[in-house]
N, C-alpha and C positions, 0 to 999 in steps of 0.2 A: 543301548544304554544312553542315557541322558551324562552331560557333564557331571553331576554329582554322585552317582553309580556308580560311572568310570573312577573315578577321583579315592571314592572310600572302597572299592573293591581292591584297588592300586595299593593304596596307605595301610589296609586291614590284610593283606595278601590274603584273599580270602579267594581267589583265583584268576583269572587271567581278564584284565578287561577287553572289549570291544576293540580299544585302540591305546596306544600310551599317551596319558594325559601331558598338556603342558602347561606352561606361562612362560613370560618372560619376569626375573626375578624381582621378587615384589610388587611387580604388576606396574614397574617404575623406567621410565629414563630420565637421566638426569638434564635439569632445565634446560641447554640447548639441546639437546638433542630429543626435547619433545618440543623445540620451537622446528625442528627440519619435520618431526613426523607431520606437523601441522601442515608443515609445507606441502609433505609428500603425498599425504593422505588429501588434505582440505577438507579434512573431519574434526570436529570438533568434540566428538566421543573421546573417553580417555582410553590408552591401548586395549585393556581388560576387554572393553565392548566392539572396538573396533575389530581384533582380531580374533577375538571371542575364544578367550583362554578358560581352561575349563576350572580354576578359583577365581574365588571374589573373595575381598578382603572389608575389614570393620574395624572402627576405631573406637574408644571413649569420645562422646559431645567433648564440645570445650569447655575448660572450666570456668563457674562465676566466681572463684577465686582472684583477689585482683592483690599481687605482692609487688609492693619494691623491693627488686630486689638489687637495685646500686647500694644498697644500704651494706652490702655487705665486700663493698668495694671501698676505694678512694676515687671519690667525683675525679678529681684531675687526671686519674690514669685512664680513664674510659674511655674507649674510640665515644665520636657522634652517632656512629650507625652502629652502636651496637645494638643487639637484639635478644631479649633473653627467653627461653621457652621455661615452663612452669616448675619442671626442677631448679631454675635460678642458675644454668647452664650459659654463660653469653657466648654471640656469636658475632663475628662481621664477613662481610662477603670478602672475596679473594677475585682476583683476577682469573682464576680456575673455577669450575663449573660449585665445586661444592666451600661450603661456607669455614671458617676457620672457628674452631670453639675454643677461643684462649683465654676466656674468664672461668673459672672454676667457685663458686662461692663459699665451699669451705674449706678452701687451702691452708688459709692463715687461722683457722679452729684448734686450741690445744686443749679443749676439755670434754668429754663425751659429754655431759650438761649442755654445750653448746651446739651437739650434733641431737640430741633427743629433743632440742627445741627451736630446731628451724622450723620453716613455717614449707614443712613437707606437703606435696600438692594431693589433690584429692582424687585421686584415679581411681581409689577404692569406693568414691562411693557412688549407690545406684542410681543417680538422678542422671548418669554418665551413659547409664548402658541401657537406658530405654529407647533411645533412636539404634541404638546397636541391637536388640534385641526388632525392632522393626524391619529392620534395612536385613537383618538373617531370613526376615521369615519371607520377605519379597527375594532373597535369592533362589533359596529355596524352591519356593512357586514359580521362578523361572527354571528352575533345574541345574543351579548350581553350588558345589561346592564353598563355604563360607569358612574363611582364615580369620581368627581374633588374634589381632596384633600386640605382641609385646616384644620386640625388639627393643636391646640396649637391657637385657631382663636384669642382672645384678652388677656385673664386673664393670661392665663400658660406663654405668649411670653412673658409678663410684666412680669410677677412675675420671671420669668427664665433671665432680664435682669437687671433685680432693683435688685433682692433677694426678697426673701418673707415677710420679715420681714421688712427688708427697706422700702417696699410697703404700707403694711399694716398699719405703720407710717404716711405715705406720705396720706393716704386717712382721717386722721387725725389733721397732723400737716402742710401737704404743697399740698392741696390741689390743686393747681392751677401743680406743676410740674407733679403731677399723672394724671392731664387731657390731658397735654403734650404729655405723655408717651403713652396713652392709643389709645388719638386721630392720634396721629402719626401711632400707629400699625393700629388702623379701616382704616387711607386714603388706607393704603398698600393693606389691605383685603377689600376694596370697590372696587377697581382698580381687584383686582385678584378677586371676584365674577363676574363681569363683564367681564373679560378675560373667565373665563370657562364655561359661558352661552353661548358668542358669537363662545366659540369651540364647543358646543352643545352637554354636559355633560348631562348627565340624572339627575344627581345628585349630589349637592353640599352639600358635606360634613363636616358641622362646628364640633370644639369641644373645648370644658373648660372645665376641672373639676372643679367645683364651689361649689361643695359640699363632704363636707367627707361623711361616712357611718353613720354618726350621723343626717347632715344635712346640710343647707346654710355655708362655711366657713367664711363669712361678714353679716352685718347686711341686711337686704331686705334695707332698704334706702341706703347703700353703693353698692348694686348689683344693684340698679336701675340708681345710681348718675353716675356710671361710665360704667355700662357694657349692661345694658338692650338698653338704646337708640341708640347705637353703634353697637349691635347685629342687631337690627330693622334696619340699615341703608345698612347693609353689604346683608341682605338680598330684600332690596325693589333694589338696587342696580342690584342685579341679575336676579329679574322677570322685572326689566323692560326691559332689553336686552331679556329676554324669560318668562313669566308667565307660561309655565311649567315645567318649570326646579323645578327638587323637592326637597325641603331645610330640610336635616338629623342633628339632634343635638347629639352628644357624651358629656356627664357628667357620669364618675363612679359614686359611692356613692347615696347615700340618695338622689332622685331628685324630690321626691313628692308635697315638698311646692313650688318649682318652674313652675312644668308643667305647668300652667295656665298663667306662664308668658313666657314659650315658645310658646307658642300658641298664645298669643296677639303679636309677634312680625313675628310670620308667620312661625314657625315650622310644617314641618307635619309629620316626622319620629322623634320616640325619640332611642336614642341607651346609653346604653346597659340594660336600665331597671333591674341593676344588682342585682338576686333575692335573696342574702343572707342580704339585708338590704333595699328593697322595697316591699310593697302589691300589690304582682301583682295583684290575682282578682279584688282587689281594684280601681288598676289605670286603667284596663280594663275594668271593670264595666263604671267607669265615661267618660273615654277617649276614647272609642270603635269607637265612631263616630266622634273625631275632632282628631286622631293621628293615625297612624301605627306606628310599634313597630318592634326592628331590635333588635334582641340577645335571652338574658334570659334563655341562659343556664350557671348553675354558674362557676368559674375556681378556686373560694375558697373552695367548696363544693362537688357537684357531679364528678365534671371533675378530678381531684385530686385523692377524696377521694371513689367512686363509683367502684363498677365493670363494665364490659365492659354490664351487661345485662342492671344493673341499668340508667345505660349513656342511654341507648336506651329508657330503659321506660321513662325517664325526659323528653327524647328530644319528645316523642311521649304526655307526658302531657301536656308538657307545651305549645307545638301546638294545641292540643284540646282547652287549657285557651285561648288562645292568637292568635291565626288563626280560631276559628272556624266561622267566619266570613270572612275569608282573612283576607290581612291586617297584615301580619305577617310573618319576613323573621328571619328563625331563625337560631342563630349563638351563638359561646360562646361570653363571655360579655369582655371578654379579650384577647389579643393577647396572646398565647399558649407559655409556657415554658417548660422546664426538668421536674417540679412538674407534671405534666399529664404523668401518660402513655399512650404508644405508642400505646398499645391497644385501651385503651378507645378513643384515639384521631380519630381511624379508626371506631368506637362502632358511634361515635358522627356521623360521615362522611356516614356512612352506615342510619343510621334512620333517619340522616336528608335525605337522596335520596330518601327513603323509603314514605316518607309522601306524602300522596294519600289527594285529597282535594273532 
């Protein structure tokens, strides 16, 4: 089997592949810790090529959209270095590896009028997905599996535009501008499922965190009022341009009381089934036959805290739990930072090659 074989035989359980496929998640380490791989390697390929993970991932070009969007700020409150990405989202860098987004641009909005006419980016439209549609068909011809990226799919881009808290109000007290908000981001992500089916993506990759380590962060009738039908929509959206294309969900945390409602909307990969606060045999016992399962090795736990042997027995466990059927591509549950060593990072990369099906 070629990576791409492996990859959709795994995802489609359609039987048992060659070997269990992997990556490391998202295909990502965080800024320093791709300045040591640089080190360690002295390759200049990014990890995906280097260690030769069996996906490959796509994004929309970037847009010829050009907004200001301080305009929806007060100049005086602005850091210098802020930096805003196309939803009008600001950021500034932190002392820790990843960036802080403490501008939201429509916090201070009280009328859905002023939510139906920002100046929403253009992801939906096709002039985005012709390099994306190229870069599939070169993976492809190399023999691999291709991920169309939508991460951040409804809840995270709302709540990182509103603020959180603002939000979480609005799904209370102004219910009508939170449907605004919401419905505005699904058209954006109805339009781009459909763009990355007709580039003919293997796999469309949603993701919300909707749940802490505890559990649901809203009540089950607030996650259905506003986000379940919108999920369902973004996803029927994409099989209709391709009913094979294979619909992946990412939620950290606690995702147990929800999987049954990923599944009535058409999920068939859950990620990252993160196992310092999920039952895996549990979910695999019950879900064996209506999910596959992407991750499940921990980055709070083993990958951190483990030695370079221990990393190897997990990753060997927990593919026995969770592949012994297929059906199971295993990856850490998180994009990798400084907290891993560089050992165990390579422990992880070694046993997952290693796994014989």
């Amino acid at each position: 089997m070629n990576a791409r074989e492996r990859v959709l035989t795994t995802l489609r359980r359609t039987g048992k592949p060659d070997k269990t496929p992997f990556e490391i998640s998202w295909g990502a380490f965080t800024p320093l810790l791709m300045k040591k791989y640089r080190e360690r390697t002295g390759s200049n390929l990014p990890p995906e090529e280097y260690f030769d993970f069996d996906a490959r991932y796509v994004f929309p070009s970037p847009s010829k959209q050009k907004t200001d969007f301080t305009q929806f700020f007060k100049h005086d409150l602005l850091d210098n270095n802020v930096d805003f990405n196309e939803w009008g989202i600001g950021s500034v860098p932190t002392c820790y590896e990843l960036s802080d987004f403490k501008y939201h641009p429509l916090e201070q909005m009280t009328r859905v009028e002023e939510i139906n006419q920002y100046p929403w980016p253009d992801l939906g439209e096709e002039y985005r997905y012709i390099e994306v549609a190229n870069k599939t068909k070169e993976y492809h011809n190399r023999g691999y599996a291709v991920c169309g990226e939508m991460y951040q799919t409804i809840f995270e881009t709302a709540w990182l535009m509103r603020n959180m808290e603002t939000l979480f109000m609005d799904f209370y007290l102004n219910e009508e501008l939170a449907h605004a908000l919401f419905e505005n981001i699904a058209q954006i992500r109805i339009k781009q499922a459909r763009l990355f089916a007709k580039a003919g993506v293997d796999i469309i990759r949603l993701g919300d965190d909707i749940v802490s380590q505890q559990g649901l962060m809203m009540s089950r009738k607030i996650y259905h009022t506003f986000l379940k039908t919108r999920i369902q929509r973004i996803i029927r959206a994409a099989k209709e341009v391709n009913p094979e294309v294979i619909i992946f969900m990412h939620s950290c945390g606690k995702v147990e009381e929800v999987i049954d409602d990923f599944i009535e909307v058409g999920v068939q990969v859950i990620n990252p089934i993160q196992p310092e606060c999920n039952n895996l045999p549990a979910i695999y016992s019950k879900y064996k036959d209506k999910l596959s399962f992407w991750g499940g090795i921990g980055v709070q736990s083993i990958m951190p805290n483990g030695t370079p042997e221990e990393v190897k027995r997990q990753v060997q466990a927990t593919n026995e739990l969770l592949g012994k059927e297929g059906g199971f591509l295993v990856a850490p549950a998180h994009i990798l930072d400084l907290a891993i060593p560089w050992d165990n990072i390579i422990a992880f990369i070694d046993a997952a090659k290693s796994l014989k099906n």
